[in-house]
C-alpha positions as CSV (number, residue, x, y, z in Angstrom):
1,X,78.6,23.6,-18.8
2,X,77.2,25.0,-15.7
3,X,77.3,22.8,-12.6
4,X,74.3,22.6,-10.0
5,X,75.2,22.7,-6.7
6,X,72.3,21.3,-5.5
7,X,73.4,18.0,-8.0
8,X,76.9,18.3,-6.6
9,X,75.5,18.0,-3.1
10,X,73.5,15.2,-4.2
11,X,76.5,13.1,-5.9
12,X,78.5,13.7,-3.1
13,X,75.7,12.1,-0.8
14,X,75.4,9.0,-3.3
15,X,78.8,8.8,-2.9
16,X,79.2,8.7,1.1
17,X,76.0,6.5,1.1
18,X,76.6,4.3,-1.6
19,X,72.5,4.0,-2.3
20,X,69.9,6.7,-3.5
21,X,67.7,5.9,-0.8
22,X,69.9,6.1,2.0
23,X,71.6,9.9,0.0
24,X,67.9,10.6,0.1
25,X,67.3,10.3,3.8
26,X,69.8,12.5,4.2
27,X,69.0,15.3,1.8
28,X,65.4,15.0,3.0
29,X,64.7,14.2,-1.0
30,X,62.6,11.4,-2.7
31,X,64.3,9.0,-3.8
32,X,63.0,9.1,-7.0
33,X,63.8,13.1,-7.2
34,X,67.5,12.1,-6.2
35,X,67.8,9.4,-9.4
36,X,65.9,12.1,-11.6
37,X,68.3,15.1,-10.7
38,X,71.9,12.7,-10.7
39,X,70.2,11.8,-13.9
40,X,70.0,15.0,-15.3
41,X,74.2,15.8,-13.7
42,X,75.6,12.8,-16.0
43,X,73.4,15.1,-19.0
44,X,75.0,18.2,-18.2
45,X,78.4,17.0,-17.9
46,X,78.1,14.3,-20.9
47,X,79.5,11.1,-19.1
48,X,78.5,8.8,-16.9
49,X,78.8,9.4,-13.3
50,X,77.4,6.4,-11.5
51,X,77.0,2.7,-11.5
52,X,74.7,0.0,-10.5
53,X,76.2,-2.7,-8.4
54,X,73.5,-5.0,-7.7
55,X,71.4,-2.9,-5.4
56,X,74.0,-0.7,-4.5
57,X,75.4,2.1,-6.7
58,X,78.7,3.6,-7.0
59,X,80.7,6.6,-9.2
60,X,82.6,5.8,-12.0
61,X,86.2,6.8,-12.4
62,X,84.7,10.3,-14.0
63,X,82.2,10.5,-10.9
64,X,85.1,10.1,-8.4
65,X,87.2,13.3,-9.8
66,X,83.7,15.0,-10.6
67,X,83.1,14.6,-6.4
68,X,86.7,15.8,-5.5
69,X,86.2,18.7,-7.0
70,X,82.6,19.0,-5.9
71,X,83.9,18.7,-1.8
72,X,86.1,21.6,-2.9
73,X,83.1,23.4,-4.8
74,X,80.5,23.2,-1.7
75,X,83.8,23.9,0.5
76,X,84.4,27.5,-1.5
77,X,80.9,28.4,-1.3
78,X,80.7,28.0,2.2
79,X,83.9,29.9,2.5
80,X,82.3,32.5,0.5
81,X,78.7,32.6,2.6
82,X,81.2,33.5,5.6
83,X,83.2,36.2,3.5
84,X,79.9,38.2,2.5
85,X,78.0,37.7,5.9
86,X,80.9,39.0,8.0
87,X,81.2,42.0,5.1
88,X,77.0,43.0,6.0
89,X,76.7,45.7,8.6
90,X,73.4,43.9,8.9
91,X,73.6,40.2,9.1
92,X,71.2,38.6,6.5
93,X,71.7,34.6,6.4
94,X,69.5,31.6,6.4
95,X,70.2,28.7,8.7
96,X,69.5,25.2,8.8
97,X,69.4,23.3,12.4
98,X,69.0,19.9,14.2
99,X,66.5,19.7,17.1
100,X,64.6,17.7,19.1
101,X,61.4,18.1,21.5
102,X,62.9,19.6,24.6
103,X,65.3,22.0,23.1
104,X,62.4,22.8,20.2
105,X,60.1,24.0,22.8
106,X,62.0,24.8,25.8
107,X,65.0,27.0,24.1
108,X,64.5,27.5,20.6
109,X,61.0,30.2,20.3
110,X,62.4,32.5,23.0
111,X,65.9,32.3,21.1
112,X,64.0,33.1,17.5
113,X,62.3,35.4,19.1
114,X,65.0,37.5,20.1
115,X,66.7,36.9,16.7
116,X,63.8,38.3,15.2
117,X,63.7,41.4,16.7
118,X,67.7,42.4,16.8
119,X,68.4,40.6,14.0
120,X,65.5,40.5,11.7
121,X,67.9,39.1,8.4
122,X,68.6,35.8,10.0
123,X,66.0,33.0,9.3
124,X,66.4,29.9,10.6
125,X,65.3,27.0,9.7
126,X,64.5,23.3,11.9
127,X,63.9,20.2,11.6
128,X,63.2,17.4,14.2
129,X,66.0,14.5,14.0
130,X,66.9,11.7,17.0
131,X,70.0,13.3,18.9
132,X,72.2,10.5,17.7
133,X,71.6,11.6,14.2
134,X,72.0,15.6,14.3
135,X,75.5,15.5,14.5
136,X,76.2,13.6,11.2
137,X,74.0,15.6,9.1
138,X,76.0,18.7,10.2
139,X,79.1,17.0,9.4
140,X,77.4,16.0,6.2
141,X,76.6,19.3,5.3
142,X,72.5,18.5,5.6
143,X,72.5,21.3,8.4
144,X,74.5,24.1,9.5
145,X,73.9,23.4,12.9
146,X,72.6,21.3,15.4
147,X,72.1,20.8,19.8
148,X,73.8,17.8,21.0
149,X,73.5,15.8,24.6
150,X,76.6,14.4,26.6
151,X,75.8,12.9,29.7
152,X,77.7,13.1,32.6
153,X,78.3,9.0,32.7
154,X,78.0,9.0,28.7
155,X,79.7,11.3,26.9
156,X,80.1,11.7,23.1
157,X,82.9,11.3,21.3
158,X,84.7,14.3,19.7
159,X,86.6,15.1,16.6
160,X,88.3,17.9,14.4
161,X,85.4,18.1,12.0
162,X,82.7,19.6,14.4
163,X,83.3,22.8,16.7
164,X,80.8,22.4,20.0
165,X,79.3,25.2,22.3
166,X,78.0,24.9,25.2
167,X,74.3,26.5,25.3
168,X,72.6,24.6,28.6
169,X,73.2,22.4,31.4
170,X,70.4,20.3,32.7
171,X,69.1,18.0,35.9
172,X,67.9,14.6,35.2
173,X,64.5,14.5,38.1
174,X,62.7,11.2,38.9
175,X,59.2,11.5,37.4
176,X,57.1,9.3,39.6
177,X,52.7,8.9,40.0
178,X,51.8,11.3,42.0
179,X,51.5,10.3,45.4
180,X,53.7,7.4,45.8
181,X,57.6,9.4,46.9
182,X,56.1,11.4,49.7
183,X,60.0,13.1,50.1
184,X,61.4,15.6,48.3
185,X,64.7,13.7,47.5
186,X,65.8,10.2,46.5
187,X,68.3,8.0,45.6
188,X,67.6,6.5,42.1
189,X,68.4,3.4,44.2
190,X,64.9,4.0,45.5
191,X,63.4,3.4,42.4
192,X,64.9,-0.1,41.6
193,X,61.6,-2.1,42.6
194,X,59.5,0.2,40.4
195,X,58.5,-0.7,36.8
196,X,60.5,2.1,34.1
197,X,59.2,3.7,31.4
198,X,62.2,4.3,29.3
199,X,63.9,5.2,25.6
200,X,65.4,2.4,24.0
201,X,68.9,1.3,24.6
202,X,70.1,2.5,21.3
203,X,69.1,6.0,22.2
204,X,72.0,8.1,23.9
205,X,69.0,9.0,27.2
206,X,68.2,5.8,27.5
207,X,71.8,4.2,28.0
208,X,72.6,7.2,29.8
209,X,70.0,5.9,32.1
210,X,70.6,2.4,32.2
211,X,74.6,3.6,32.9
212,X,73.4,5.9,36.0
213,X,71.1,2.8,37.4
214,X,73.6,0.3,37.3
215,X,76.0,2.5,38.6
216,X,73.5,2.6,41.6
217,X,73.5,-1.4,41.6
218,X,70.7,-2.0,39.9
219,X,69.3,-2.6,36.7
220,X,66.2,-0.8,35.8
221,X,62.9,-3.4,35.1
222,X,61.3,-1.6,31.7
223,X,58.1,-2.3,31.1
224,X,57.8,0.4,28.4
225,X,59.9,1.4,26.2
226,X,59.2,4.9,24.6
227,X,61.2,7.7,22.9
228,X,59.6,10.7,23.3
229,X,60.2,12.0,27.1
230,X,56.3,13.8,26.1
231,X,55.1,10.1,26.1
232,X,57.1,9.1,29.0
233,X,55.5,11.6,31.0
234,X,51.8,10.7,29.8
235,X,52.6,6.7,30.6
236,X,53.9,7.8,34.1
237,X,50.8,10.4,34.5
238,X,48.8,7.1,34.2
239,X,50.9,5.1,37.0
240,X,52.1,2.9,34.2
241,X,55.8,3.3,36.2
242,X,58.6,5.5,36.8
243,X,61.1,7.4,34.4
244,X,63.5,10.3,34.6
245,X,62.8,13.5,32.7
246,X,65.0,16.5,32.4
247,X,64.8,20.1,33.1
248,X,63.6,21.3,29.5
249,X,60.8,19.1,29.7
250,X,59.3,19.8,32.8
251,X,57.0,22.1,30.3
252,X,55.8,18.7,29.1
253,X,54.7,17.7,32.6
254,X,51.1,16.5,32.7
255,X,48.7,16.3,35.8
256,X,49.4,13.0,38.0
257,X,53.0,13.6,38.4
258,X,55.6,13.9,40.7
259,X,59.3,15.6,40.5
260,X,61.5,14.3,43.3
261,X,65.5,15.2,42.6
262,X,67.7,12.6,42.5
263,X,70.7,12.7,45.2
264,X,72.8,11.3,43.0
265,X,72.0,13.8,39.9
266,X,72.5,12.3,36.3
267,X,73.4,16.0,34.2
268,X,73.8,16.4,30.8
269,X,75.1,19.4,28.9
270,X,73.5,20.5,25.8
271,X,75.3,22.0,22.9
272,X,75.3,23.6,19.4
273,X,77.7,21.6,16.9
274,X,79.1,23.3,13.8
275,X,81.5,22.9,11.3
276,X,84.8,23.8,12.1
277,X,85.9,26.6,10.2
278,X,88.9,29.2,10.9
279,X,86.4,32.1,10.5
280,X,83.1,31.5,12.4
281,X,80.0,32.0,10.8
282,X,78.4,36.0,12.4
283,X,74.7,34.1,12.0
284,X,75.9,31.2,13.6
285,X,77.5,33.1,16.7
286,X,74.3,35.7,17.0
287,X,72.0,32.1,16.9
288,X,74.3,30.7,19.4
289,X,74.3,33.9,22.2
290,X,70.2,33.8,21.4
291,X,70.0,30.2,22.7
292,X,72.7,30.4,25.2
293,X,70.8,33.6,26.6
294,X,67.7,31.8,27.4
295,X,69.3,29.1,29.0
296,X,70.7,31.1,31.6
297,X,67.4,33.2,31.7
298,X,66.0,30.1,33.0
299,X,68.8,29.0,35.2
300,X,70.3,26.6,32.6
301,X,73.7,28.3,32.1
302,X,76.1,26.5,30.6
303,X,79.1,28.8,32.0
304,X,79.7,32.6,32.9
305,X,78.8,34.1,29.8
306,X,76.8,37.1,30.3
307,X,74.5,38.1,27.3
308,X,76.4,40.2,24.4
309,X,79.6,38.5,25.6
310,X,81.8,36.5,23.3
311,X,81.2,33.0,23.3
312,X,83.6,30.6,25.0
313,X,86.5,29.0,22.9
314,X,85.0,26.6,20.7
315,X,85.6,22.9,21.9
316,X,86.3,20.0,19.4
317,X,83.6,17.2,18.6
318,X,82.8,14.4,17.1
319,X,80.1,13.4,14.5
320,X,77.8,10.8,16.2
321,X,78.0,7.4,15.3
322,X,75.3,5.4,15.9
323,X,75.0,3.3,19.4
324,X,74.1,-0.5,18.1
325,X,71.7,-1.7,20.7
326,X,73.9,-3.8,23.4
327,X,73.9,-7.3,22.9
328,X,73.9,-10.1,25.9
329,X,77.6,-10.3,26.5
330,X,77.9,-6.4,26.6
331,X,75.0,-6.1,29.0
332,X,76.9,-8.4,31.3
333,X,80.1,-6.3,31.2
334,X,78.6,-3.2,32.0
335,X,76.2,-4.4,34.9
């Protein structure tokens, strides 16, 4: 019997999950190639792994032992990636990682770039999730890797599993029409009687932004209500209202706007979360001095780290959960 570890991943998906559709979100599969390749594990193995409950599905006593040893499995193989990576005098590895718009065009191609040319055998790998999300695939073993946000009124919270770095640190600005903030500072108080364009309350920037307003006594009137800071930007561009927008996308930043700093600064650090492991991954430390390079290149840094030094003592943190959207009586509490 030879074991796939691509099925092994799979089952232990199904398993966390409990439905082939949600283990197929995860594992960016079908879900119809995640039933065909379980399928095709209870073959190999000769019993049956999983069953239905209603629309729900769950392992049999023989799946349950078949997934302990499968965390074990995918555990010694990542142990082993480590081993033979730190035995290269070359490192050769390929990475998986987490990103979103700002850090996918503001810090990632100069970082890649870089990697390229002194370290031509690491390949990396992205793919565009929500920031709430990037954490839990890493913890899930989806990614290797993944950049993070805490905000300096709403932080994450941390746990054993993950290891954080610090790569940037960034300034939340007042995007406003062009035109209408003739000073080079404000208070975000100033912006109280303006319409907002804004990301959703569920998203970790927009209840870190709706937590910085109220804690400036008021509470933000949003007319729009838009994820992408890219479409923010085109909505303010058009007088539409006013947002905030931070450092990395100020490459976004169309014609017909305004950046005015904020006196009372909203700052949020971004980081690279990985699993914790007692032996760090080399790939993952070169990936990590790439990124944190260009962020001090362009006045980001995240602390004194010099380029070539060691990176900073890992710190500890926690998979995201994610934020249910606040409901009336929460609202109330935190205005």
């Amino acid at each position: 019997m030879e074991l796939s570890l691509r099925r092994l991943r799979m089952l232990r998906e199904l398993h966390r999950r409990g439905t082939i559709t949600a283990a197929a979100a995860v594992l960016h599969y079908s879900p119809s190639a995640v039933s065909q390749q379980l399928a095709q594990l209870e073959r190999e193995v000769g019993v049956q792994l999983i069953e239905r409950l209603g629309r729900r599905v769950r392992l049999t006593d023989l799946g349950l032992l078949l997934n302990e040893h499968a965390e074990d499995i995918l555990a010694s193989v990542e142990r082993a990636t480590v081993a033979l990576e730190r035995a290269q005098d070359g490192v050769s590895a390929r990475l998986e990682g987490g990103v979103w718009a700002s850090v996918a065009s503001g810090l990632l191609p100069p970082a890649l770039a870089a990697l390229a040319v002194n370290h031509p055998g690491i390949e990396v790998r992205t793919c565009e999730l929500a920031p709430e999300d990037t954490a839990e695939a890493v913890r899930d073993g989806t990614l290797d890797f993944s950049f993070i946000i805490d905000y300096s009124d709403y932080a994450v919270p941390r746990d054993p599993a993950l290891e954080r770095r610090e790569v940037a640190v960034e300034r939340l600005h007042a995007a406003v029409p062009a035109g209408i903030v003739p000073a080079a500072t404000m208070s975000l108080a100033d912006l109280a009687e303006h319409p907002w364009i804004l990301a959703g309350p569920r998203s970790h920037f927009g209840r870190a932004v709706r937590i910085a307003c109220r804690n400036n006594g008021f509470e933000p009137r949003i007319n729009h209500e838009v994820e992408e800071q890219a479409t923010a930007l085109a909505m303010v561009a058009s007088g539409l209202g006013v947002s905030l927008v931070s450092d990395l996308a100020l490459t976004l930043l169309p014609a017909g706007v305004d950046i005015v700093a904020v006196r009372e600064p909203v700052m949020r650090t971004v980081s690279i979360v990985h699993r914790a492991a007692s032996t760090p991954r080399q790939s993952l430390e070169l990936v990590i001095d790439a990124v944190r390079t260009v962020a001090a290149q362009k006045g980001l840094a995240a602390g004194p780290a010099v380029p070539g030094s060691p990176a900073p003592a890992p710190e500890r943190l926690a998979a995201e959960e994610p934020t249910p959207a606040p409901g009336p009586s929460e609202e109330e509490n935190e205005r």
